[in-house]
Structures are given as structure tokens and as C-alpha cells.
C-alpha positions in Angstrom: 10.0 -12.4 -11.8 13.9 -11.1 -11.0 14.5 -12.2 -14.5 11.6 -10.8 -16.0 12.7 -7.6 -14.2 16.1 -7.7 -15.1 15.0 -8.3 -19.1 13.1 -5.2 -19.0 15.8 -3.1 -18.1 18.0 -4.4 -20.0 16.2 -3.9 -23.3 15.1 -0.4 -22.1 18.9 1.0 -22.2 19.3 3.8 -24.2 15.8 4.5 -25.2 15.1 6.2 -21.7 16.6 7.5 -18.4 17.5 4.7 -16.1 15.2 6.0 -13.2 12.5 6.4 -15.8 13.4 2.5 -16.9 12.8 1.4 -13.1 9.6 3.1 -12.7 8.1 1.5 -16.0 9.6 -2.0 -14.8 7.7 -1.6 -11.6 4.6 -0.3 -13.6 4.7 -3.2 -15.8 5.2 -5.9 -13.6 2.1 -4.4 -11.3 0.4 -4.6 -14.3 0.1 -8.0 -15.1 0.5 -9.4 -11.5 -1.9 -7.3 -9.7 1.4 -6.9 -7.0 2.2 -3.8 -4.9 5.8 -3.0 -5.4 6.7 -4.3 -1.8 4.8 -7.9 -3.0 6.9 -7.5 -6.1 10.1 -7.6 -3.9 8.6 -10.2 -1.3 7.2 -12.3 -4.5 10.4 -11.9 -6.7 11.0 -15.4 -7.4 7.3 -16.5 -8.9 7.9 -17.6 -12.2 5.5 -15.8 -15.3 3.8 -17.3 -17.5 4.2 -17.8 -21.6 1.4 -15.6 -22.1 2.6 -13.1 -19.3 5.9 -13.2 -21.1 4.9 -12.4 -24.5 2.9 -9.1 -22.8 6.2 -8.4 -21.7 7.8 -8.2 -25.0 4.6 -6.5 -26.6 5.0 -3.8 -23.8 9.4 -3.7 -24.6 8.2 -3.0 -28.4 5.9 -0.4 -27.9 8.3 1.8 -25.2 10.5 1.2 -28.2 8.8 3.5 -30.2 7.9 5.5 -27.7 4.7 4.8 -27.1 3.6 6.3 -23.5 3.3 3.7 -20.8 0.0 5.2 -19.8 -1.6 4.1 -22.8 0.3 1.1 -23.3 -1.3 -0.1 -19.3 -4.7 1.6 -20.5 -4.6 3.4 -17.2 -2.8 5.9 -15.2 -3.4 7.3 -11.5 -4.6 11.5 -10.8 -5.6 12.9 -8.3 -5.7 9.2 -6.2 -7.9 8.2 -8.8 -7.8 5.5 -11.4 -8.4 6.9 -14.8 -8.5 4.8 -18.1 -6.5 6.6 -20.9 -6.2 6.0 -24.6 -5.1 7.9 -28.0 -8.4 9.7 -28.4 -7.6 11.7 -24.7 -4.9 13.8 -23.4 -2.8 12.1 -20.5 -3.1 13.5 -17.0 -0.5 15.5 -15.9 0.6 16.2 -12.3 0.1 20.2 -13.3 -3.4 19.6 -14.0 -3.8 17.5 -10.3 -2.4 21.0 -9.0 -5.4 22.9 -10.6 -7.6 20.8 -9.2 -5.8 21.1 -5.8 -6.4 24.7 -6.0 -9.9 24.7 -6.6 -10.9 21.8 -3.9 -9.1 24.4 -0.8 -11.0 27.5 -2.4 -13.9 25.1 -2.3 -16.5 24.8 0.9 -16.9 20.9 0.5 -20.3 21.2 1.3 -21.0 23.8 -0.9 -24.1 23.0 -3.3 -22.8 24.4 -6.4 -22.3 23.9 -9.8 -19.4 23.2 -12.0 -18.4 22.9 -15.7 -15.4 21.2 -16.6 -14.6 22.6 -20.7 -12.2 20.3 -22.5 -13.0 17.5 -20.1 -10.6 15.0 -22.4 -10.5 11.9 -20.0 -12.9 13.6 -17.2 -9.9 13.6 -14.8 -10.5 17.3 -13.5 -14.9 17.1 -13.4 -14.6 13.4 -11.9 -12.0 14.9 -9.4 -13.9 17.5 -8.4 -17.4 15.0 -8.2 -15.0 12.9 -5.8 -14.3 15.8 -3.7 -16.9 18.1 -3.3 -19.7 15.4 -4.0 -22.6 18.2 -3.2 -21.7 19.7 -6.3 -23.3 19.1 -9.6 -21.0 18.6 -12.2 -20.8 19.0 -15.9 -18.0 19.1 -18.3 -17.7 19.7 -22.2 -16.0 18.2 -25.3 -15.8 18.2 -28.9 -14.3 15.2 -29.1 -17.0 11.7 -29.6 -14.3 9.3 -28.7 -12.8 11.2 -25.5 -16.1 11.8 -24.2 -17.2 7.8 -24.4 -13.5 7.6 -22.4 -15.2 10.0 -19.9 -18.1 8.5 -19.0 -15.9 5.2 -18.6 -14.0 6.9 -16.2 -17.3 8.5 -13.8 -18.7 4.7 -14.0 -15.1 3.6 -12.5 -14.5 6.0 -10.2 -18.3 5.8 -8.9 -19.3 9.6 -9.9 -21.9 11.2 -11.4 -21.0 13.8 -14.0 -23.2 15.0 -17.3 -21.0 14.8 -20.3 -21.8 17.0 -23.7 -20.5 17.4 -26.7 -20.0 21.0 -27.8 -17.3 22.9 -29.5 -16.8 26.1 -27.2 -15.0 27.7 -30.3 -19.2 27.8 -31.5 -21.0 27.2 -28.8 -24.8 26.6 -29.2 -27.3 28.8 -27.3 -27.6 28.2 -23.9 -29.0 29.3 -20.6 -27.8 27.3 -17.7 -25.5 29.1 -15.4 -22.8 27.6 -13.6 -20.2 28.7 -10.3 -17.1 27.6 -11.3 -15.9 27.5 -14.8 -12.6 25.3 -15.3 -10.8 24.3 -18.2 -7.2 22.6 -19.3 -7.6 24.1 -23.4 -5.0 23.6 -26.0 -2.3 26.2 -25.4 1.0 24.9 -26.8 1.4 27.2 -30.5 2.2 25.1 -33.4 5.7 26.7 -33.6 6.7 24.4 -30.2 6.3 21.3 -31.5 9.7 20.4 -32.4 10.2 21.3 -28.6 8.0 18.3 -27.9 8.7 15.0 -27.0 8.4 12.2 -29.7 6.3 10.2 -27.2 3.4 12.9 -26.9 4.0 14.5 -30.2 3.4 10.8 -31.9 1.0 9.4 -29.7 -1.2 12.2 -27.7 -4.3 14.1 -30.0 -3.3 17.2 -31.9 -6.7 18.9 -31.3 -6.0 18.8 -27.4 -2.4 20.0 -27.4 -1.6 22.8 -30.3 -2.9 26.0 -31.1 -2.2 28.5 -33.9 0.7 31.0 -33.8 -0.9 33.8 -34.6 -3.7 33.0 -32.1 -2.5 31.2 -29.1 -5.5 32.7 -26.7 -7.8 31.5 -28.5 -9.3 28.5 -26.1 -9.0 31.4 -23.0 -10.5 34.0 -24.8 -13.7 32.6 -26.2 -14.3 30.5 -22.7 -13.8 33.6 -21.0 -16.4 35.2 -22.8 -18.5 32.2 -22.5 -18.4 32.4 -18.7 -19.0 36.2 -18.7 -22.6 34.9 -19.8 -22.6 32.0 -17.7 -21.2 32.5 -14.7 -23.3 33.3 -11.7 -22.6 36.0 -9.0 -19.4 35.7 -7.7 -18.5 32.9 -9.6 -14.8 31.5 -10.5 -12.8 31.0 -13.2 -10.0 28.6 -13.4 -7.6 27.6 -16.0 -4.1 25.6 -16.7 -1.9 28.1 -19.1 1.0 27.6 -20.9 4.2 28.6 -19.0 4.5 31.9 -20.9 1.0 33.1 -21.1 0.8 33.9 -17.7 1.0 38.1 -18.2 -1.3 38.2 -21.0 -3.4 35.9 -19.3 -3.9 38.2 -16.9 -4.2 40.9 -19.2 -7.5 38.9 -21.2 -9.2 38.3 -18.0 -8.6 42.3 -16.9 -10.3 42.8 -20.3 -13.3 40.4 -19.6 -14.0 42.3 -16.6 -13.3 39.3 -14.0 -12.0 40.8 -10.7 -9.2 39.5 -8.4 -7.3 37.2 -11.5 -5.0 35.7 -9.4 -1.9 34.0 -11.2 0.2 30.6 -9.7 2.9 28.4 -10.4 3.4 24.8 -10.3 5.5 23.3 -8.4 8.7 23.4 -11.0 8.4 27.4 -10.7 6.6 28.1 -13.7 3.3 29.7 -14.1 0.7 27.2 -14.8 -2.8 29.0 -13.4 -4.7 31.6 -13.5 -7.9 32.1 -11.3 -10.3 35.0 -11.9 -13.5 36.0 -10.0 -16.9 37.3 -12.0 
């Protein structure tokens, strides 16, 4: 195993960051031994098998091209949880586990209430929020077929029920449910970043869940907002991940809408990354 570990660094050097190298070493190895990093250590002599080495050299190949570890494992961890991720979903981001965050402490856990996730991509914020405040019934919304089949995997592994739909909020069809917490991760990044994107996600990650036009980069917050003016019950919340620079006018749209107390945070690198709004 030292060997296999030493190998993978050692092919690795000079596509990424060295830390970044160690941590997908550690991944990798996990991966196909079913080891905790301290049994990797303890363990660090067991010798791999042909077929264990030839994964190894299919998983050198594809970080070679940059191909995101996440979907190169089929899995990734948010929020505690284990969450299966592909090319038709976004990968969870440890922003996204702070929106969540916020929503579970403004949340009475035994609350009976009911919550729409729109945009659900992999399901990591609805099946979060199932896990946490399981009194609550929880739906979530997506326009993609092939994230939403990704979804449902992800509430049958992490032992939730959540009701999965596919609707385009851009035209939404008619109808009358009500709901007390309205969240949603939209596209937000404007066409005109994405040379400022990594090759990685730019590549790899779906278009329709990242970008947005120039000329219209509200576009997801807007029409959602105006989607939950009709669907939001008494008092209910509104919650959404923004891009870093869209916090001011973010506040400005919800002002607009009419929602009361927007509240505006930021992430833990500093930058804003939230907005929260009361109807």
C-alpha cells in the first residue's frame, strides 16, 4: 500500500497542489480498501491487488485531465452525509453545507412544516434538511431528468423521504400547494466568468446548473422570488446561496418582492454567500 501511496503522488506532481495530492491519495486508497485513514497507516504494508492496481492508474488518468475526484469515487460527503455524484449534478460545496447550517439553527426541530428545495441537483440541501428536522415534509424541484433519478438515489441511501418533481421554475406550471421555507442553490455565475473557472468544473460540472446570462444574472432569484410570494405561507422563509457579488442587489430584489427582515451572510472565507428573507 506505501508504494501504491507513494505512485500516486508521484504521478500527481505538477497537475495539483501537494496538499491537494495527499488528500486525493488518502481518498483513493479509502476508496478501494474500505480503510479509515488511521487503518491506512496501521495497514500500510498490505499488498493491492492487479485489479486494485489497474483502478489506481484509471483514477491517475482521469485526475490527469482533471476530472474531479468526486465523480471519479462516485461519491462525496455533505453535511455528514454520503451523497452519490455524477456529471448530470452539481458537486456539493462546503458553502452550500453553510446554507443548510443556517436554516437547521433558525429551525424548531420539531417543527411540522413544510419545505421545498428548487434546483435540488443531487438532493444534498432537501435530504439534509429530511435528516435534520425529520417532522418536516420535504419537497424539492428540478428540471433536470437525469439529476433528479441521482436524487432519489441519494434519499434511498441516506434513509429519507423526500418528493422529487420535475419542473422548470423559469415556467412553472400552476400550482396550489403552499410551503414554509423556500430554499434554493440557482445558477448564478454570468457567462462572462467562465474563464475565471477552473478547468475541472468548467469541463466536467453541468452548464445548466452553473452559468447564467450577462445581461440577466437574477434571473433564478427573481422568478423564485416571485414564485414564493404565491407560495409561501404566513411568515414563511426564504433562503438562497448567491454569487459573491450579488449580495446588495440581492437585497435590493427581495426589498422589491415585499419580503421583510432580508437578512444577508457570509461564508466562512468572508464573502457574501446568503441571503434570507421573511414573507
Amino acid at each position: 500500500m506505501q508504494t501504491a501511496i507513494q505512485h500516486i503522488q508521484s504521478q500527481l506532481q505538477g497537475f495539483y497542489p501537494a496538499t491537494e495530492i495527499k488528500s486525493f491519495t488518502y481518498l483513493i486508497i479509502e476508496k478501494l480498501t474500505g480503510f479509515s485513514r488511521i487503518e491506512i497507516i496501521v495497514n500500510k504494508n498490505t499488498l493491492f491487488s492487479t485489479k486494485q492496481q489497474h483502478e489506481i492508474e484509471s483514477f491517475i488518468e482521469k485526475l490527469k485531465k482533471f476530472v474531479p475526484i468526486q465523480y471519479i469515487l462516485g461519491e462525496t460527503e455533505f453535511y455528514s452525509l454520503n451523497f452519490i455524484v455524477n456529471e448530470s449534478v452539481l458537486i456539493p460545496r462546503p458553502e452550500t453545507e453553510e446554507l443548510v447550517n443556517w436554516i437547521e439553527k433558525d429551525t424548531d426541530k420539531n417543527a411540522i412544516l413544510n419545505i421545498l428545495d428548487i434546483g435540488t441537483g443531487s438532493g444534498c440541501i432537501a435530504i439534509s434538511l429530511k435528516k435534520v428536522l425529520p417532522k418536516a415534509t420535504v419537497e424539492a424541484f428540478d428540471i433536470s431528468e437525469k439529476a433528479l433519478e441521482t436524487a432519489l438515489l441519494n434519499a434511498k441511501r441516506n434513509n429519507v423521504e423526500v418528493s422529487f418533481s420535475i419542473v422548470d421554475i423559469l415556467n412553472p406550471p400552476e400550482i396550489s400547494k403552499k410551503w414554509d421555507i423556500i430554499v434554493s442553490n440557482p445558477p448564478y455565475i454570468p457567462e462572462s466568468e467562465k474563464n475565471e473557472i477552473h478547468a475541472n468544473v468548467l469541463e466536467y460540472e453541468p452548464h445548466l446548473a452553473l452559468f447564467v446570462p450577462n445581461h440577466d444574472p437574477l434571473r433564478f432569484y427573481r422568478q423564485i422570488g416571485i414564485f414564493a410570494q404565491q407560495h409561501l405561507n404566513p411568515n414563511g422563509r426564504i433562503y438562497f446561496e448567491i454569487h459573491r457579488n450579488a449580495g446588495q442587489t440581492g437585497i435590493e430584489l427581495l426589498n422589491e418582492l415585499g419580503f421583510l427582515d432580508v437578512e444577508l451572510k457570509k461564508d466562512i472565507s468572508g464573502n457574501n454567500r446568503m441571503l434570507k428573507g421573511t414573507f
